[in-house]
C-alpha positions in Angstrom: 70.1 -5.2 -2.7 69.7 -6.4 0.9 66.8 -8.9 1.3 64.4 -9.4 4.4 65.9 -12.5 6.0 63.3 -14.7 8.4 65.5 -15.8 11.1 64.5 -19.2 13.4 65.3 -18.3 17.3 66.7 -20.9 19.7 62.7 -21.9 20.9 61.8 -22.4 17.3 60.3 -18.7 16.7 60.7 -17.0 13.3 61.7 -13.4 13.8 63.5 -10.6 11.5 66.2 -7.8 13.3 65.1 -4.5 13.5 68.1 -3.1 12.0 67.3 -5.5 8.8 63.8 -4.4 8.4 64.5 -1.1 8.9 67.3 -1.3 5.9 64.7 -3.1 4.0 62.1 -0.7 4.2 64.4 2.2 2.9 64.1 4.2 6.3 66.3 7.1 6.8 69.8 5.9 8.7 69.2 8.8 11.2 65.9 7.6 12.0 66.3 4.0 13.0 66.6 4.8 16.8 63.5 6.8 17.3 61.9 4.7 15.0 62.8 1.5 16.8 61.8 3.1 19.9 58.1 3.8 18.6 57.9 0.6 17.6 57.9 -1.0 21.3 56.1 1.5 22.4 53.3 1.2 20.3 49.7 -0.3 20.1 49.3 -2.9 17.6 46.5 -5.5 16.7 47.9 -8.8 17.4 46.2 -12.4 17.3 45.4 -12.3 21.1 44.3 -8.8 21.0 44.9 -4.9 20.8 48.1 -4.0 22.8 51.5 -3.1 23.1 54.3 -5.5 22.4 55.5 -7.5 25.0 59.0 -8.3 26.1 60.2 -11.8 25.1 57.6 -12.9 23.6 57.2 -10.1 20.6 60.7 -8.6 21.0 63.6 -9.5 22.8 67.2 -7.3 22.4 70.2 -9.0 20.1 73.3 -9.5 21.7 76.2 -8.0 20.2 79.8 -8.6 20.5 80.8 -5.1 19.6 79.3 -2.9 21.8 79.3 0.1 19.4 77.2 -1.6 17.2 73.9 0.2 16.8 71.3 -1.3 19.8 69.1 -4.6 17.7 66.3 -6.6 18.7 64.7 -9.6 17.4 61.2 -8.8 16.0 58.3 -11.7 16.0 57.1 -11.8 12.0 53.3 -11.0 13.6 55.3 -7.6 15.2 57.5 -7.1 12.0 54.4 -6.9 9.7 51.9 -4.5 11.6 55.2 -2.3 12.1 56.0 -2.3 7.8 52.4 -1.8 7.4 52.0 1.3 10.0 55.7 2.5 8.5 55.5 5.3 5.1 57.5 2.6 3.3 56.9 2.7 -0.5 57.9 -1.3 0.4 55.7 -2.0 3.0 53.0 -4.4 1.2 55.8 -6.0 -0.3 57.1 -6.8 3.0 53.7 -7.0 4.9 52.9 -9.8 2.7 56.2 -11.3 2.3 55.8 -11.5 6.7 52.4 -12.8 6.6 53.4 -16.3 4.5 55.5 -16.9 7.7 52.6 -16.6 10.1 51.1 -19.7 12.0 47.2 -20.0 11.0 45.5 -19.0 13.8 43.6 -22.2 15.5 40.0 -21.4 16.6 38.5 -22.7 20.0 35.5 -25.5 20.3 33.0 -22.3 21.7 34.2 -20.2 18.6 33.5 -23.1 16.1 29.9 -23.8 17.5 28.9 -20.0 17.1 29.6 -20.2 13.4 26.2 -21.3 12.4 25.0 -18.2 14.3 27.2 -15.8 12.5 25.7 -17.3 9.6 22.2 -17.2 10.2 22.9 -13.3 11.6 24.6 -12.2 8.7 21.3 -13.8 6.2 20.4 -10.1 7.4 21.4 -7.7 5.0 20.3 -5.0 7.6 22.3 -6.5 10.0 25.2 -6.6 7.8 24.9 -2.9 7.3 25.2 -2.7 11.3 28.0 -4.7 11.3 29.6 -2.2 8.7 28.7 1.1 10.5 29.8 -0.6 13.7 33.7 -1.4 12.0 33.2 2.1 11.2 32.3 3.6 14.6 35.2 1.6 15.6 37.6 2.7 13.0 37.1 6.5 13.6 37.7 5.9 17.7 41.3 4.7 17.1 41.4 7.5 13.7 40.6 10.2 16.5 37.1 10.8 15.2 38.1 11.0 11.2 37.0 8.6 8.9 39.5 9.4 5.6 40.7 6.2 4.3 38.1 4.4 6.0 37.4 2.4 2.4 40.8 2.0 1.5 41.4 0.4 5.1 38.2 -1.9 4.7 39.2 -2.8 0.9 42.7 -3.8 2.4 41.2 -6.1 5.3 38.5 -7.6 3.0 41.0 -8.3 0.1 38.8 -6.5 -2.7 37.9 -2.8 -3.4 34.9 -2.0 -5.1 36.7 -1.2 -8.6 37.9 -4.4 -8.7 34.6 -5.9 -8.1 33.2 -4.0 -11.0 36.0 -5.7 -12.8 35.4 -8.7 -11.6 31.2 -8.4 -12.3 32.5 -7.2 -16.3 34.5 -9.9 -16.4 31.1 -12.5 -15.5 29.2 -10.2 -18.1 27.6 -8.0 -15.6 26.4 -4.7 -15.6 28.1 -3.7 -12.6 27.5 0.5 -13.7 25.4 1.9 -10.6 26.0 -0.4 -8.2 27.1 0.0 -4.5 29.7 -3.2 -3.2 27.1 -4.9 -1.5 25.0 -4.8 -5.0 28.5 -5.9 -6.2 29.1 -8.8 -4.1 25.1 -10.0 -4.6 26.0 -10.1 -8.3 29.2 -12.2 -7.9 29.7 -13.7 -5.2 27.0 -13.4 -2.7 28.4 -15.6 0.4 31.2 -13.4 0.4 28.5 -10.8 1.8 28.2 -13.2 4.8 32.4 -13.8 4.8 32.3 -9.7 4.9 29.7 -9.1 7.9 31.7 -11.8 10.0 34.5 -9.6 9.4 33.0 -6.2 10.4 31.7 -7.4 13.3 34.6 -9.3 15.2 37.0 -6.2 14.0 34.3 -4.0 15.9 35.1 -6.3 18.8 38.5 -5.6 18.9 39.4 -8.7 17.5 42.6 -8.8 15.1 42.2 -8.5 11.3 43.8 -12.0 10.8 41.2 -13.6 13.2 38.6 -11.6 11.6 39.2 -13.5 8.1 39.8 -16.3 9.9 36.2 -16.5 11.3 34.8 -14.9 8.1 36.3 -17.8 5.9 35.2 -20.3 8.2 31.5 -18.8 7.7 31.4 -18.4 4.5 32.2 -21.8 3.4 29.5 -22.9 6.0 26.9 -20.2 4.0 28.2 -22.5 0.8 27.8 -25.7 2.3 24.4 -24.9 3.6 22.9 -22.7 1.2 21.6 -20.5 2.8 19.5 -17.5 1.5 20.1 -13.9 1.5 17.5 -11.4 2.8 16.9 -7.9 2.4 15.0 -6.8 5.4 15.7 -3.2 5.4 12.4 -0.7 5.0 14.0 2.6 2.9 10.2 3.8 2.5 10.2 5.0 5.9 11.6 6.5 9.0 9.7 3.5 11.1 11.5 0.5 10.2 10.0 -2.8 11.1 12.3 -4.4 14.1 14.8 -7.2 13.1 13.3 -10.8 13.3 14.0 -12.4 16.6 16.4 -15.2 15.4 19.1 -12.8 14.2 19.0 -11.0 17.3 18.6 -14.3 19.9 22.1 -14.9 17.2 23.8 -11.9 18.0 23.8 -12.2 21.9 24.9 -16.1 21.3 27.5 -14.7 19.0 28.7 -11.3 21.3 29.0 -13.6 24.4 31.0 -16.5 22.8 33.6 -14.1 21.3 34.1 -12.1 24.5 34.1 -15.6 26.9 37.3 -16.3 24.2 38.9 -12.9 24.0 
């Protein structure tokens, strides 16, 4: 059975060939040029951003001797995974993954480091973790053209849990997890990772890419750990007229907003 090979270029860059990952991913023969050509084409979220692939630095064309070999390209591993992820591979988490050992970790600049303690003071709000959420949402139906089907299944995937597993995990602790919505769920087990998953919402919101997302949220929620910070349920569900959020979350939010943006 053929095998994804990780290839080094001559500057040092791991890629994969197109014609290997499309073999790989059991794509139809008669497909491979049209797919290849939606590939470059499309609009993918990479480290630096939501856009199209660019020459040379995520693709660049393999020379052949034979010139009635089939056209190749050399793919970047970041490239190669969102394409087996967006493909209807039966293989393409095998794969995804497989890519994703290969990445770089993604470095994080002295502005974005200093707005951490504001993400985490922000996301003490469970109200404003709930915005965070609808706003990942909003965003997810814009590039979904207005549908949200999957929407869980795509949040479960960036987050690394679904809310089944979590009522594993919270039987597993011997906790009644029978009721309970995932937030309950996290508060039971594992309540920084409530702080971990509002980082995430909101950069994703921003356009940020997934990978930077957990970056940022991992970052956060070790700080929530090594600070101890409390939790706080601020929402008002007995009425319409709910109370305004306190002024240090939102003073948080624009610190937060414009440090992420000035970095973009």
């Amino acid at each position: 059975m053929t095998e994804l090979q990780v290839l080094i270029s001559q500057k040092g860059t791991r890629v994969v060939t197109a014609t290997n990952l499309h073999q790989v991913l059991q794509l139809l023969d008669h497909h491979y040029a049209t797919n290849v050509k939606k590939w470059l084409q499309d609009v993918y979220e990479f480290r630096d951003g939501i856009r199209k692939p660019t020459h040379l630095q995520d693709f660049a064309p393999r020379k052949k001797k034979d010139a009635s070999i089939v056209e190749d390209y050399y793919l970047s591993v970041e490239l190669a995974k969102h394409i087996a992820l967006r493909s209807n591979s039966k293989l393409k988490l095998k794969y995804a993954r497989y890519l994703l050992s290969f990445e770089e970790p993604e470095g994080l600049e002295k502005t974005e480091v200093l707005a951490v303690p504001d993400l985490v003071r922000a996301m003490c709000s469970i109200r404003y973790q709930e915005t965070c959420e609808r706003r990942h949402l909003q965003w997810y139906e814009t590039r979904q053209g207005g549908h949200a089907a999957n929407w869980w299944q795509h949040r479960a995937e960036i987050m690394g849990y679904s809310t089944a597993q979590l009522r594993e995990i919270a039987q597993q602790q011997g906790k009644n997890p029978s009721g309970k919505s995932q937030r309950q769920l996290l508060m039971q087990v594992d309540k920084y990772e409530l702080i971990r998953a509002g980082v995430i919402d909101l950069l994703v919101s921003m356009g940020k890419s997934e990978g930077y997302a957990r970056t940022l949220g991992d970052v956060a929620k070790a700080f929530a750990e090594e600070m101890q910070v409390e939790l706080y349920d601020d929402r008002d569900p007995a009425t319409l007229f709910a109370p305004e959020p306190a002024p240090e979350p939102l003073r948080a939010m624009h610190r937060i907003e414009e440090a992420f943006r000035l970095s973009a």
